[in-house]
C-alpha positions as CSV (number, residue, x, y, z in Angstrom):
1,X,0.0,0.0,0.0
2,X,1.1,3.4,-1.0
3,X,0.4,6.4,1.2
4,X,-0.3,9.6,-0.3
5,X,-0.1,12.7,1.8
6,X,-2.5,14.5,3.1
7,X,-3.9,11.0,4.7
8,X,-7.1,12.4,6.6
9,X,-7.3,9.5,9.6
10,X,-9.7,9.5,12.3
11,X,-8.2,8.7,15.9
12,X,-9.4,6.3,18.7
13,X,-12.0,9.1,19.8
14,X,-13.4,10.2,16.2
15,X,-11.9,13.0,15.8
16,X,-10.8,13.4,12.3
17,X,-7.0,14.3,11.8
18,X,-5.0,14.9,8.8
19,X,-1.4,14.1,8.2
20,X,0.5,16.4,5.6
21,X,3.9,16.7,4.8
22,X,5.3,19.4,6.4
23,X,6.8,22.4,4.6
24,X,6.8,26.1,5.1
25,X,3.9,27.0,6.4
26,X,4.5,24.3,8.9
27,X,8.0,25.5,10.4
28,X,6.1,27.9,13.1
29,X,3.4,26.2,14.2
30,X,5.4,22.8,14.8
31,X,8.4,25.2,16.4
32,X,5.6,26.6,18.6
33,X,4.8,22.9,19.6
34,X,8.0,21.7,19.9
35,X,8.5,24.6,22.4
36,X,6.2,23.1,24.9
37,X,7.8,19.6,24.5
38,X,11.2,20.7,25.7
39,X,9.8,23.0,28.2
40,X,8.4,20.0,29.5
41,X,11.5,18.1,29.3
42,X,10.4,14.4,29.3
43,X,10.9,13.6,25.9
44,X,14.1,15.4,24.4
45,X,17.6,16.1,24.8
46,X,17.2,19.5,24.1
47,X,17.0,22.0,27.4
48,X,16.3,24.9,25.3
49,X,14.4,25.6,22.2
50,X,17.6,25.7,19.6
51,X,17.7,29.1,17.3
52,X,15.8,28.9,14.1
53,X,18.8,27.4,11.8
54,X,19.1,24.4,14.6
55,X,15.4,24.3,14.5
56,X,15.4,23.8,11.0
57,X,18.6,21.2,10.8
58,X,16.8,19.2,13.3
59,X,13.4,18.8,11.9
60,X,13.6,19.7,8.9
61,X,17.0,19.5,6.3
62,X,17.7,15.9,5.3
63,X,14.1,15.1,6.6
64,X,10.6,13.8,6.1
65,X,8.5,15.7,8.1
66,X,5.1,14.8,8.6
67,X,2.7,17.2,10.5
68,X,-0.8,16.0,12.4
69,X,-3.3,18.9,12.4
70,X,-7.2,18.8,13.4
71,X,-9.8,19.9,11.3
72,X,-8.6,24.1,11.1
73,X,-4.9,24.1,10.0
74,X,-5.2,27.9,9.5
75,X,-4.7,27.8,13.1
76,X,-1.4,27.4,14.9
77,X,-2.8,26.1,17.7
78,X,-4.7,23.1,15.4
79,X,-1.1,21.4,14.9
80,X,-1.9,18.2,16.9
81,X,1.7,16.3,16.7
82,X,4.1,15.8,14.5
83,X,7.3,13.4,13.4
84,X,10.3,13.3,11.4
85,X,11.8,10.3,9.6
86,X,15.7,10.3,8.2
87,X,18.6,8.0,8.1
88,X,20.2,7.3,11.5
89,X,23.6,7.0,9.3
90,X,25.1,8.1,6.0
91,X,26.6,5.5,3.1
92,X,26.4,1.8,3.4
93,X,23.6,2.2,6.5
94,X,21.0,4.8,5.3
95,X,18.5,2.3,4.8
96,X,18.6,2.5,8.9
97,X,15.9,5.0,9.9
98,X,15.9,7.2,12.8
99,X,12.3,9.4,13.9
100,X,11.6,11.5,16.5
101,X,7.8,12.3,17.7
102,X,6.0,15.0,19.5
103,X,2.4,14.8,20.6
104,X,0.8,17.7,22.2
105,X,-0.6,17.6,25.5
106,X,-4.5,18.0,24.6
107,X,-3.5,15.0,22.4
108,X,-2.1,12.8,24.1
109,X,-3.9,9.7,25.5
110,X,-6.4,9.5,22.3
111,X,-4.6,7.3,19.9
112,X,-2.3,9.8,18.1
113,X,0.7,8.8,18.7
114,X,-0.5,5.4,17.5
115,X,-1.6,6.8,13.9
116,X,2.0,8.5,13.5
117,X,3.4,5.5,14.9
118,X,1.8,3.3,12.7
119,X,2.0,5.7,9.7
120,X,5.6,6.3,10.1
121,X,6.8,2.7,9.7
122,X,4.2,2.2,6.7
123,X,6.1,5.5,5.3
124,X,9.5,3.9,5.9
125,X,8.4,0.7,4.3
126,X,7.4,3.3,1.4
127,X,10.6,4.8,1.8
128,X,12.9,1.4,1.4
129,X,14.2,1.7,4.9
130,X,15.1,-1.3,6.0
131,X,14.4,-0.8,9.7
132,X,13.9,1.9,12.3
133,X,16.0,2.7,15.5
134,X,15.0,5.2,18.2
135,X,18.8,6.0,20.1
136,X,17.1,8.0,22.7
137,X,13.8,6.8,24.4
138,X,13.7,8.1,28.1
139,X,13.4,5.5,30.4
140,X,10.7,6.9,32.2
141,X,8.9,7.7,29.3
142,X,7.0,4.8,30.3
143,X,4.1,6.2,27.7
144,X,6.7,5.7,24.9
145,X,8.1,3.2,25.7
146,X,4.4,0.9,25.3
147,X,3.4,2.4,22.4
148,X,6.5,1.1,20.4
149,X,6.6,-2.2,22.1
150,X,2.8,-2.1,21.0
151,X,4.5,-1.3,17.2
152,X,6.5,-3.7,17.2
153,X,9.8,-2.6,18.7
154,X,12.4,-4.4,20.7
155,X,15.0,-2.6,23.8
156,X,18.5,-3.5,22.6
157,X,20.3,-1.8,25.2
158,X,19.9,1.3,28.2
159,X,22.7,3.9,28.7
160,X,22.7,4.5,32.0
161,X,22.3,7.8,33.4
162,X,22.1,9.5,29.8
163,X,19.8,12.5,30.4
164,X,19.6,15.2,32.9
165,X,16.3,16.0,34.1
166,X,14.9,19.4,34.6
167,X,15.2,18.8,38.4
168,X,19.3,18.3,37.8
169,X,18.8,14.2,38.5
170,X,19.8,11.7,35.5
171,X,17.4,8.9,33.6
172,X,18.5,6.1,31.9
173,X,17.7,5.7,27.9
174,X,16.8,3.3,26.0
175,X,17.6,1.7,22.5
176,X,14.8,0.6,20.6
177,X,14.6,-1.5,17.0
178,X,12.1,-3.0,14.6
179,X,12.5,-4.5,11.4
180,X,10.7,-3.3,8.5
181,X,11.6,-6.6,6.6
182,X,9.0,-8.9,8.5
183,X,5.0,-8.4,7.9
């Protein structure tokens, strides 16, 4: 199966959702989301929101982008969650993925990180990735950590101690892998 973007999805609740890939109109409104996510600090390595040419190297260069918006996308606030998918490595191991996720708060608990889960790996499939690995899951991203068992994905390893808190105290990561090459 062949996705073509926009996808309009509904998620666990009804609510209808649409999935585009991102481009310029989509740079504030996911900055502005990404803002609260590392404000919050449970999710990414970042402890500040990076300038707008970090910003852009992080979601964006070298990147699918794919934005989750309810029903008004005129409005800023209506981005819902987003993800990026790229190579972990160059060369010989690009067909390696790597994505990161955000989900914003009113979101969360409904199923959307499910749908971009899920739509993610289908895209990587799409994208002749091989397989996906996430380097940096925090450990007590408990949340996380279910949703891509639920996908699919395996622990290979924890660094201990790998990420400093907002309260100064350190959290353990995680490794986690799936193959794209079984059904």
């Amino acid at each position: 199966m062949s996705l073509t973007f926009p996808i309009d999805a509904k998620i666990k609740d009804g609510s209808p959702v649409q999935l585009v890939l991102a481009d310029n109109q989509d740079i504030e409104p996911l900055r502005l989301l990404y803002q609260v996510i590392v404000e919050e600090g449970t999710s990414y390595p970042h402890d500040r929101l990076p300038d707008q040419n970090d910003f852009m190297d992080y979601w964006f260069r070298g990147k699918s982008t794919v934005a989750a918006y309810v029903p008004d996308r005129t409005n800023a606030a209506g981005m819902a969650g987003a993800f990026y998918l790229k190579p972990n490595w160059p060369g010989r191991a690009r067909q390696v993925a790597n994505a990161g996720f955000i989900v914003a708060p009113d979101w969360r608990n409904k199923g959307l990180g499910w749908l971009l889960g899920a739509t993610m790996l289908a895209y990587a499939k799409q994208l002749c990735y091989r397989s996906v690995i996430f380097n940096l899951v925090f450990s007590e991203n408990v949340v996380a950590r279910r949703l891509w068992e639920k996908l699919g994905f395996k622990e290979l390893g924890v660094i201990s101690g790998a990420v400093r808190k907002n309260d100064g105290t350190y959290q353990d990561s995680v490794i986690m892998f799936r193959s794209l090459l079984e059904s």
